[in-house]
N, C-alpha and C positions, 0 to 999 in steps of 0.2 A: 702327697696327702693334704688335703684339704685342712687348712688351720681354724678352728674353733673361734667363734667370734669372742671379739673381746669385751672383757668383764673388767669393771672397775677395783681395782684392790684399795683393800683397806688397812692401815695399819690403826693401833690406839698410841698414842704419847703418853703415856703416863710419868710426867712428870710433876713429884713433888704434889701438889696440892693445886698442879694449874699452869697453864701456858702462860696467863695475864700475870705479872708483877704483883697487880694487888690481889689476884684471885684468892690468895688463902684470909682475906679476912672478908669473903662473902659469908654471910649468915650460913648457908648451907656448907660451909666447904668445912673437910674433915683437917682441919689444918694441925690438929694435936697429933697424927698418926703415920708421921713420917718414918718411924721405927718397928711399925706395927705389919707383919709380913702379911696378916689377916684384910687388913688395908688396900693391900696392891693386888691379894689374892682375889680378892671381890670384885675387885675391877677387871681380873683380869678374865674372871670364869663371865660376869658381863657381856665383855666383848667378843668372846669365845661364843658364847648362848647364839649371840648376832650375827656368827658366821664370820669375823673379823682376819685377816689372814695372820695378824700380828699382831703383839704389844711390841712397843719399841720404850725403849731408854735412854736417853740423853745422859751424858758421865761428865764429869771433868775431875782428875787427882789432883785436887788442892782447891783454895777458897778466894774466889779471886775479890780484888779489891773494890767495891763497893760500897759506897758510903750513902747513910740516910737513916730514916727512922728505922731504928733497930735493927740495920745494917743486911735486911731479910732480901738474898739473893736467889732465885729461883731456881740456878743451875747449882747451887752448892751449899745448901743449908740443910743439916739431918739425912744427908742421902746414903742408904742402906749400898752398898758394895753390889754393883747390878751380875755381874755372873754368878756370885753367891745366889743371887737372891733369884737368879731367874731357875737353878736349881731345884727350889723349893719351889715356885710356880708348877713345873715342873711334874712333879709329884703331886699338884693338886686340879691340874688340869690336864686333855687328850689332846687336842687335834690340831692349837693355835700356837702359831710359831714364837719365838722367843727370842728378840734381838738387844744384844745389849752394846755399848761402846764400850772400846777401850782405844786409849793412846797406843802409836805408835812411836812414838817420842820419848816415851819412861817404860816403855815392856821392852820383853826379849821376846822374839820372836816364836822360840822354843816355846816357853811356858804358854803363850796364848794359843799355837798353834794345839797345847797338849788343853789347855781349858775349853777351847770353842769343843773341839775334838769330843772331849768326856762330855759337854752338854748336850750337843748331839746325840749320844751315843742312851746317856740317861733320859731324854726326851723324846727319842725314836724318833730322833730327824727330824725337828723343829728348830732346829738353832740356827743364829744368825748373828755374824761379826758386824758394829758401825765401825769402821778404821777411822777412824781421827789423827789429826798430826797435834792437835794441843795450840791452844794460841793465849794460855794465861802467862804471863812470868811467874807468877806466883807458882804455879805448876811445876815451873823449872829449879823451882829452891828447894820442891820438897825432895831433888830427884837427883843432890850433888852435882848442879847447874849452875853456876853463877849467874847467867841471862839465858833467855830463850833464844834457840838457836835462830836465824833469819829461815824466811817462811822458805826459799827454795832449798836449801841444805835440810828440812823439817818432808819438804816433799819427795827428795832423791832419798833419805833414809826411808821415808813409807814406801814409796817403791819396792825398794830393796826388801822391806821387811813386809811387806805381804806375798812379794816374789816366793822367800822362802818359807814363811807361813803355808804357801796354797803347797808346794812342792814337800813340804813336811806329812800335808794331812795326805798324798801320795807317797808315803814311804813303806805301807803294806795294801798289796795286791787284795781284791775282795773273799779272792777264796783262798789266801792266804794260811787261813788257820787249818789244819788237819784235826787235831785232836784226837786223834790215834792211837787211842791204852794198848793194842794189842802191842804194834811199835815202836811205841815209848817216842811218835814225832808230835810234837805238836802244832809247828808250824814249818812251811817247807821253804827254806832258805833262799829258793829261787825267785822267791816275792815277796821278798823283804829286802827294801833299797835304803843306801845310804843317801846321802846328800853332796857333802865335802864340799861346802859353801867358803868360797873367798870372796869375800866382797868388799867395799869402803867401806863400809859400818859393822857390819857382822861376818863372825866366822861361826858358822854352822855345821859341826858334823852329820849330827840327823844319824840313825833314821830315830821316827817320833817314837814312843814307847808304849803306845796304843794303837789298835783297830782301828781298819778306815773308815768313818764315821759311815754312819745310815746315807746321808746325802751325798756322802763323796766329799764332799765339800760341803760347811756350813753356809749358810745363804750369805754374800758378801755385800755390806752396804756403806756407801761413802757418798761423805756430804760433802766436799770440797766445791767453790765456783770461781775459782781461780782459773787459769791458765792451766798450773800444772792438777791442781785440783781436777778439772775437765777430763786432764789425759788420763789422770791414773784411774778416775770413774769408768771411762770409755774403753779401758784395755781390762781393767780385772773387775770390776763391780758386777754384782746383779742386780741391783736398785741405788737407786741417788735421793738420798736425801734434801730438799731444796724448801730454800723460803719460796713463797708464794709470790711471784712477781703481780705488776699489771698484766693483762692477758697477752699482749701482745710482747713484751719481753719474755711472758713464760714461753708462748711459742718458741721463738725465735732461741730458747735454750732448748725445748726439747728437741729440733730439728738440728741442731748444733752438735747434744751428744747422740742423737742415732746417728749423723753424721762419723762423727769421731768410731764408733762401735765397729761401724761398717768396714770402715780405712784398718780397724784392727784384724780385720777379716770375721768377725762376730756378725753374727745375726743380730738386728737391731732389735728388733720383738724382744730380745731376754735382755735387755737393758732397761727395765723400767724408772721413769721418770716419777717420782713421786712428793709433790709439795706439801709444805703442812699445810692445813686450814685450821682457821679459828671459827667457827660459826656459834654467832648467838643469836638465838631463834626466839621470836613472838608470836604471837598470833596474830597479830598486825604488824606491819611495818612499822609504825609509831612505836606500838610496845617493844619491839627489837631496838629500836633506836634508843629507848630507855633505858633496858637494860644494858646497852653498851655502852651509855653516858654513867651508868652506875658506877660500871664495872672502875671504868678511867678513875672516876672520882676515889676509887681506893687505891689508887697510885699515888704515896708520897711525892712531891714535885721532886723534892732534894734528892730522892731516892730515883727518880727517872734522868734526871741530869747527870746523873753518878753513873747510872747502868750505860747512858750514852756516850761520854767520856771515856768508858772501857770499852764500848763495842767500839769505838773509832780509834782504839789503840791505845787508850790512857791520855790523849786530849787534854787540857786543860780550859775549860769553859767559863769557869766560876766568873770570870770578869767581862763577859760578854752582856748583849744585852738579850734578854732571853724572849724577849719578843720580834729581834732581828733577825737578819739572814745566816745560818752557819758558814762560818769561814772556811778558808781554805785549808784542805786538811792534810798534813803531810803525811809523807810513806812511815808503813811503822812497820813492824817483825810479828803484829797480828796479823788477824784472819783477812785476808785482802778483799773476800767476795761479800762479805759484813762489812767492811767500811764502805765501801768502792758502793755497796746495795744503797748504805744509809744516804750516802752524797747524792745519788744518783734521784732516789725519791726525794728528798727536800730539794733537790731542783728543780725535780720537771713539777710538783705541785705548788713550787714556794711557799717550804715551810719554815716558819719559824722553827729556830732552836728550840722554843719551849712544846713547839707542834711536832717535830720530828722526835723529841724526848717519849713525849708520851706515845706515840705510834711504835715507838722501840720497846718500851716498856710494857705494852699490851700486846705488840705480836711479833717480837722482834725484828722484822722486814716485813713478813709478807702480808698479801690484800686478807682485810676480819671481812669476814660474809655476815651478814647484818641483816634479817627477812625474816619472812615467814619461813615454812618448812618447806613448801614447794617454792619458793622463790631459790632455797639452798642447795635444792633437789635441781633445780635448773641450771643452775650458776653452776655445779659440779660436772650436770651432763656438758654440757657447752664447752668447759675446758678439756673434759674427755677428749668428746666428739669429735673436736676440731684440732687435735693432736696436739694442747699443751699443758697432757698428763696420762697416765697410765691407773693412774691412784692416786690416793689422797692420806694423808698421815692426819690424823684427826686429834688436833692438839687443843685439847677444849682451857677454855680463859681458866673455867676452876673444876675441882673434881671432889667426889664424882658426879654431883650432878649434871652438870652441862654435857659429859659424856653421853648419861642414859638419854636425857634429850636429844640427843643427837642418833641415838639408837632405836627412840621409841618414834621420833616422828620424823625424821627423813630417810634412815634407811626402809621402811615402807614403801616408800615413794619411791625412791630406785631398784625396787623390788617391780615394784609394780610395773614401773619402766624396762624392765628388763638390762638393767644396767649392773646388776649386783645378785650372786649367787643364793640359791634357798639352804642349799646344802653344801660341805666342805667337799670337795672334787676328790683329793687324796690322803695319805696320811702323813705326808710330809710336808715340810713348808713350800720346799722346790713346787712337787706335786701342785699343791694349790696354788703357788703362785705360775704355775704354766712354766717352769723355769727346767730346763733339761739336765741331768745328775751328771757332775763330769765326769771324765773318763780318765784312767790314771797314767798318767803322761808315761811314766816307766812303762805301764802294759802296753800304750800304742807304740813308742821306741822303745826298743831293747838295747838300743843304743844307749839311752843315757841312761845306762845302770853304774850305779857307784858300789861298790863292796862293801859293806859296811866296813866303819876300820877297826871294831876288835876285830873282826873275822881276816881282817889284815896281818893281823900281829899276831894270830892264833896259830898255834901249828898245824901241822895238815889233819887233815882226815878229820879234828874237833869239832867243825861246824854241822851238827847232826839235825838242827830243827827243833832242839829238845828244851823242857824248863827246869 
């Protein structure tokens, strides 16, 4: 069968009051309403009006160290608990999917698999896991950690714990439930599987204590650009989170992980690639360029040298000369494809410390799109086109204006191009994002049925189906 041409997906970032460091003291930005569920609801019905496939959430449990004027951190200040919250999205919106993060590093495996599970099931199949492995120490203290574990020991446990995650949300078969008054079955025991997980990190009996979601599976998304990051994207992911490289590093990553996908025996198509972008739009070129010298100038300097010191692993910088070259940066137990990104741009552009500061501090890594609207509208199709992206995560500097801008004047234009949908395709996220509902591993083998283990320990004849 003939595969459907391809469409640019979209996700919203809605984080905090803005993807820019200084964005929440733009005139326009709602920065008092980080607590305000009415807030993210607006934004998110928005995005939803625009045809958007997703809001997406950036998480982290705990406040990482950051120092500067009023110590105002993007990733961790006033952040409402995102599965809670996307809940309540939930209930106020149809059609647009709902992706929130959670650590791999401070859950159990169980509870997430039972959380992603019931959002789904409350959202009629718009939910979607970010799996993160956590790269704050601070993270690690709130969580009965002395230090953060080193980044591959942080990778072999996410493994493990999305292994049994995905094998959890298959522990009941889809036509599972009878309901049966005459009866008295309610569910028929031959498709309800245990687990009986031994593994390094976890022991999971299973089975999960809910329905198999609407999707099968909630939509799975990971942002790792590590090594092992890469792999564990390329075997279980359906979309990868990524900063926005130069064009030609983006290529040479998205041919990288279809590569990887393929070697998994996966179809590359259902592995989307999807960068953030920042775009701040003008009506001229000039005016864009203003607006983004604006933006910068609401960046604390002290407070972008702080935020770069932590992205590089906690660094120490302070006695450098901030108009010099950044030094050599040793290995640390953070995020490796964040530092290893940062070094890598301040060399090939040589930048100053105090230039690669503020580029971290305005778009964390990746390329800010700086134009008109059709200049943005082009610059998107381009990295489409020429395979280095699938979609774009639309992480505007502040919110919510800079979003609607981005709604009212370029999605037009890739409408008009025929690059981006008029109408939502299905009613699920899979659905819209082209992505195929999996199949539940226990129903294609009936070999890997586990018994559940009360029904182990039960006496005979007990196990009826019944509640």
């Amino acid at each position: 069968m003939t595969k459907p041409p391809r469409k640019i997906r979209l996700f919203a970032h809605l984080l905090n009051t803005g993807n820019q460091m200084g964005g929440w003291r733009h005139p326009q930005a709602s920065a008092g309403r980080l607590h305000d569920i009415d807030y993210f609801l607006g934004m998110t019905r928005t995005a939803e009006a625009a045809k958007f496939d997703a809001v997406f959430f950036a998480d982290g449990p705990g406040f990482r160290r950051v120092e500067g004027r009023d110590a105002f951190s993007r990733m961790d200040v006033g952040k409402l608990e995102p599965i809670t919250m996307l809940a309540a999205l939930a209930m106020g919106t149809g059609r647009i999917g709902l992706i929130a993060t959670a650590s791999t590093s401070f859950n159990e495996p169980y509870n997430i698999a039972r959380k992603f599970a019931s959002l789904d099931h409350i959202s009629h199949g718009r939910a979607g896991w970010n799996a993160v492995t956590s790269t704050g120490e601070n993270e690690a203290h709130n969580f009965n950690f002395e230090t953060l574990e080193d980044h591959s020991t942080r990778y072999a446990r996410a493994g493990e714990f999305v292994d049994v995650v995905r094998a959890l949300w298959d522990s009941w078969e889809d036509d599972a439930f009878l309901v049966d008054k005459a009866s008295g079955r309610y569910f028929n025991p031959d498709k309800l599987h245990g687990l009986g997980h031994r593994g390094r990190f976890y022991r999971v009996e299973g089975p999960l204590n809910i329905g198999r979601a609407p999707q099968g599976h909630p939509v799975l998304v990971q942002a790792g650009g590590s090594e092992e990051g890469r792999d564990l994207g390329a075997r279980t992911a359906d979309a990868i989170f990524t900063p926005n490289p130069p064009l030609d590093v983006a290529r040479h990553f998205y041919a990288d992980m279809k590569r990887r996908a393929e070697a998994y025996g996966r179809d590359p198509d259902h592995l989307l690639i999807m960068p953030s972008i920042q775009a701040v739009i003008g009506g001229t070129e000039a005016e864009a360029a203003e607006k983004a010298a604006f933006l910068d100038e609401l960046i604390a300097p002290d407070l972008a040298l702080s935020w770069l010191q932590m992205s590089l692993g906690g660094v120490d910088l302070s006695g450098r000369d901030l108009d010099g070259p950044l030094p050599a940066i040793p290995p640390t137990k953070g995020g490796h494809s964040l530092r290893q990104g940062i070094i890598d741009r301040a060399n090939r552009f040589s930048l100053s410390i105090r230039q690669i500061a503020t580029h971290v501090a305005a778009t964390r890594l990746g390329e800010r799109f700086v134009g008109t609207a059709e200049q943005i509208a082009a610059r998107l199709q381009s990295q489409f086109e020429t395979r280095a992206a699938d979609g774009f995560v639309i992480s505007a500097p502040w919110l919510p204006g800079a979003l609607e801008e981005f709604i009212v004047e370029v999605v037009p234009i890739l409408r008009r191009r025929g690059l981006f949908r008029d109408e939502y395709e299905g009613e699920t996220l899979r659905e819209n994002l082209g992505l195929p509902r999996p199949s539940n591993v226990f129903a294609l083998d009936p070999r890997r049925h586990v018994e559940p283990e009360i029904w182990r320990k039960a006496p005979p004849g007990e196990v009826q189906g019944t509640v």
